[in-house]
N, C-alpha and C positions, 0 to 999 in steps of 0.2 A: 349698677352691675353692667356689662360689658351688652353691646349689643351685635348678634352673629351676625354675619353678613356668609355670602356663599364664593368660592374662589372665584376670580378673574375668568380663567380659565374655561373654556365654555363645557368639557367633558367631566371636571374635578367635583365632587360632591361635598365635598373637606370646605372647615369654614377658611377665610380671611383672615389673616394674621390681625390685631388692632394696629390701625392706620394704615394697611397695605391694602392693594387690590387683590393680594394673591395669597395661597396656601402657604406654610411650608417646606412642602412638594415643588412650586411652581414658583416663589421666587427668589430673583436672582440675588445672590451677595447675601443667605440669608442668613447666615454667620453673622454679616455685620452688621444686619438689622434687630437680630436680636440682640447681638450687645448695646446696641445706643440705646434698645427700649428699656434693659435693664443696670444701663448707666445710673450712677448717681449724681444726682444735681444738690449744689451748692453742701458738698461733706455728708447726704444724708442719699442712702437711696428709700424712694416712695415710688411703690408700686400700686396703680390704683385700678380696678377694672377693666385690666389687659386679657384680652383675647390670644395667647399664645401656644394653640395646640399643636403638639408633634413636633415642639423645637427641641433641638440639643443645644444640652448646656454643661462644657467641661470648662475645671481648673478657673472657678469664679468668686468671687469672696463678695457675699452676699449680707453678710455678717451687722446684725441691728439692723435689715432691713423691715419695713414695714411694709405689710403683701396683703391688700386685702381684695376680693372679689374679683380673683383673678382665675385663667383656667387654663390649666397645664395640662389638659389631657392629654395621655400619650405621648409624654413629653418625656426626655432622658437627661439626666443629670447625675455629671458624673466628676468627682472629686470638688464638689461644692461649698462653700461653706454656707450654711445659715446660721452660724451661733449667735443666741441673742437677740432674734429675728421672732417681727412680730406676723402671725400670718394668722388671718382668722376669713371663713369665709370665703375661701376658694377650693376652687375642685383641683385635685395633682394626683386623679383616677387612672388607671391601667399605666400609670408611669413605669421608668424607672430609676432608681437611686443606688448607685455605687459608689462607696467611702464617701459619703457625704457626713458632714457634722454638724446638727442640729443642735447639742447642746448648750442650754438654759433659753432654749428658747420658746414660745407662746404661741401653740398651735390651739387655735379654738375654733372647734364649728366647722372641722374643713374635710375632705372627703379625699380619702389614699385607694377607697376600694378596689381592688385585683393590682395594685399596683406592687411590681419587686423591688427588695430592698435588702442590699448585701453588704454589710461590714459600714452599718453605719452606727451613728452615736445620737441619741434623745437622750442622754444624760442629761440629769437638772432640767427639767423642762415640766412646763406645766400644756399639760394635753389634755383638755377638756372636750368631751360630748366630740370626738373625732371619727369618724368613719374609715374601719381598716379592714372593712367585712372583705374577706376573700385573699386579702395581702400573701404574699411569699416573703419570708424576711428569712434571712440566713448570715450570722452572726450579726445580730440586729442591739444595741444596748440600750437599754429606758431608764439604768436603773437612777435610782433618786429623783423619780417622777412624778407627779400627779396625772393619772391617768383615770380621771374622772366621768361616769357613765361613758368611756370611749368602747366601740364594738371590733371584736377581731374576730368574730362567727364566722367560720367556710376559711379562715385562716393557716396557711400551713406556715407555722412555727420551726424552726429550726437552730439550736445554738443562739438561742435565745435569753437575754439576761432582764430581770422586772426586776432586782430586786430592792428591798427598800421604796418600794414604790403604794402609792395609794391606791386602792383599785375599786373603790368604791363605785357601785352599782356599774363595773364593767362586766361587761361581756365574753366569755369563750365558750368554744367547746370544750365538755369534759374531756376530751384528749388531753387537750393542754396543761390540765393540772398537772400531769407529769413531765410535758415535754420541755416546759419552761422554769428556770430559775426564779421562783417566785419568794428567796429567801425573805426574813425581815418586812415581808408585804402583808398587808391585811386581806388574804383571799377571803376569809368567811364574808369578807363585806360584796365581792366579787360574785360574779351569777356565774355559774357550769352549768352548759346546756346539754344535756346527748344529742347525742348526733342521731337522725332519724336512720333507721336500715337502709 
């Protein structure tokens, strides 16, 4: 797993980019430090224990990448692809995602919480045990998914499509029962929480 280091910078409390002395914030050209990191080598990109918090990332084709134990906190991506992409094991918390496409691809184990996410696609995708507690997603698609023990508790839901989806021992608030398309889904397998007063 990635190990923090603190910025360059002597006033910056924000971690070190992996392999830089400095934030996001603080260094220079970092547009084009973040794309060499998430360049691929030899036809295949491998992302392995990269420390990349609060970068932006537009109009990138990430597509069968393999992303593991990586941390995107706070990080924005926007018109992305991951289709196909293998990503287990990394935190991509209070992000953001806009028309990004995920679909068929293998999210396991990995933590989205408070992160927004507007007009994207988890189509065909197997999303196992993933943390989405708190998420905002707005026109968000999953449908044809395994969404196995994944949590979306404290999740405001929106124009949201589950359907045909597996939802065994997942997580919501009973709001959601209604607010989401959960056609062709197995919810009785699904938990509905109330929501405390």
């Amino acid at each position: 797993m990635f190990v923090s280091r603190p910025c360059s910078e002597p006033s910056c409390k924000r971690p070190a980019l992996s392999g830089a002395a400095a934030c996001s914030v603080h260094l220079p050209a970092v547009a084009q430090y973040v794309a060499a990191q998430l360049a691929g080598r030899d036809g295949r990109v491998v992302l392995e224990d990269l420390d990349l918090v609060g970068v932006r990332v537009q109009d990138l084709d990430l597509s069968g990448a393999n992303i593991t134990g990586c941390r995107f906190t706070a990080s924005t991506f926007s018109r992305v692809k991951f289709a196909g992409c293998q990503l287990s094991l990394s935190f991509l918390d209070r992000a953001v995602f806009e028309e990004c496409d995920f679909s068929g691809a293998a999210i396991l184990n990995a933590v989205l919480a408070g992160s927004r996410l507007t007009a994207c696609s988890f189509e065909d995708c197997e999303i196992a045990q993933v943390n989405f507690l708190g998420i905002q997603a707005d026109r968000v698609r999953f449908d044809h998914s395994n969404l196995y023990g994944s949590r979306f508790i404290g999740a405001i839901l929106e124009s949201v499509s589950m359907r045909d989806c597996n939802l065994t021992r997942a997580f919501f608030d009973l709001p959601h029962r209604d607010a989401v398309d959960f056609r062709s889904s197995n919810t009785a397998e699904a938990v509905f929480q109330e929501v405390p007063a």
